[in-house]
N, C-alpha and C positions, 0 to 999 in steps of 0.2 A: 721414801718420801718423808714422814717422820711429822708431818702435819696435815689437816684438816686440808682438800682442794677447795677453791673456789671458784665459782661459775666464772666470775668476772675475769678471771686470769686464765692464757692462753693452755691448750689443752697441754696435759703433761705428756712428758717424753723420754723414754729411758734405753739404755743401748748398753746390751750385759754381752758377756763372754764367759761362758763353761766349755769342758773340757767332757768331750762322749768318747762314748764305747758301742763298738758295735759287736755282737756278739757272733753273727752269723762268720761261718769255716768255709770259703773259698781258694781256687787260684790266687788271687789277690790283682789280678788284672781282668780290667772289662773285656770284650771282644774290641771295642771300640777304641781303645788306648788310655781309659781313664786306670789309675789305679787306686785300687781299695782299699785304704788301711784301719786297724781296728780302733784308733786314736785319732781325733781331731777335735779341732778346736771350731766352734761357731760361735756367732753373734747375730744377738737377736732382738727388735727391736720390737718394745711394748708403749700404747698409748693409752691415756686415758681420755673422754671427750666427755662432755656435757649433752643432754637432747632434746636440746631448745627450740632447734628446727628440725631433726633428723636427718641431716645430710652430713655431720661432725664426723661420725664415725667413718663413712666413705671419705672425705675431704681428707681427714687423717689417714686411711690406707695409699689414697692416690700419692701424697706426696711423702710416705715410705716406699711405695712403690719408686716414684722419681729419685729418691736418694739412693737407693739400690740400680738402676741402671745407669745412674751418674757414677758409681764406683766400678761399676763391673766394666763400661766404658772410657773409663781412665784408665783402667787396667790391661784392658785388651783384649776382655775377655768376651766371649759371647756367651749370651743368655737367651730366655726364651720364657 
């Protein structure tokens, strides 16, 4: 962010990408057809909100919720 936020301006919103590791030793396939590998990549999305009324922070997860099944949805993907 690199400055001071402000009440008056809209809640902040940030969307990173790291690179995990998973340490656990398996097959490398689910029973299910997914498969497991020890690298990947995610992205994950942080907000900050204000608690003026107390509903910011829920208001803020609903509509990270809705930009997550608007992409998994375009994708093709299903979720849950």
């Amino acid at each position: 962010f690199g400055a001071p936020l402000s009440r008056a301006s809209p809640p902040a919103r940030v969307a990173c990408s790291s690179t995990c590791y998973r340490t656990e030793t398996d097959t490398g396939q689910e029973p299910w057809g997914l498969y497991r590998v020890h690298q990947f990549t995610k992205v994950e999305m942080f907000g900050v909100t204000a608690a003026e009324r107390g509903t910011e922070s829920d208001e803020l997860l609903g509509e990270f919720l809705g930009l997550q099944k608007e992409i998994f949805s375009e994708l093709g993907l299903h979720y849950r």
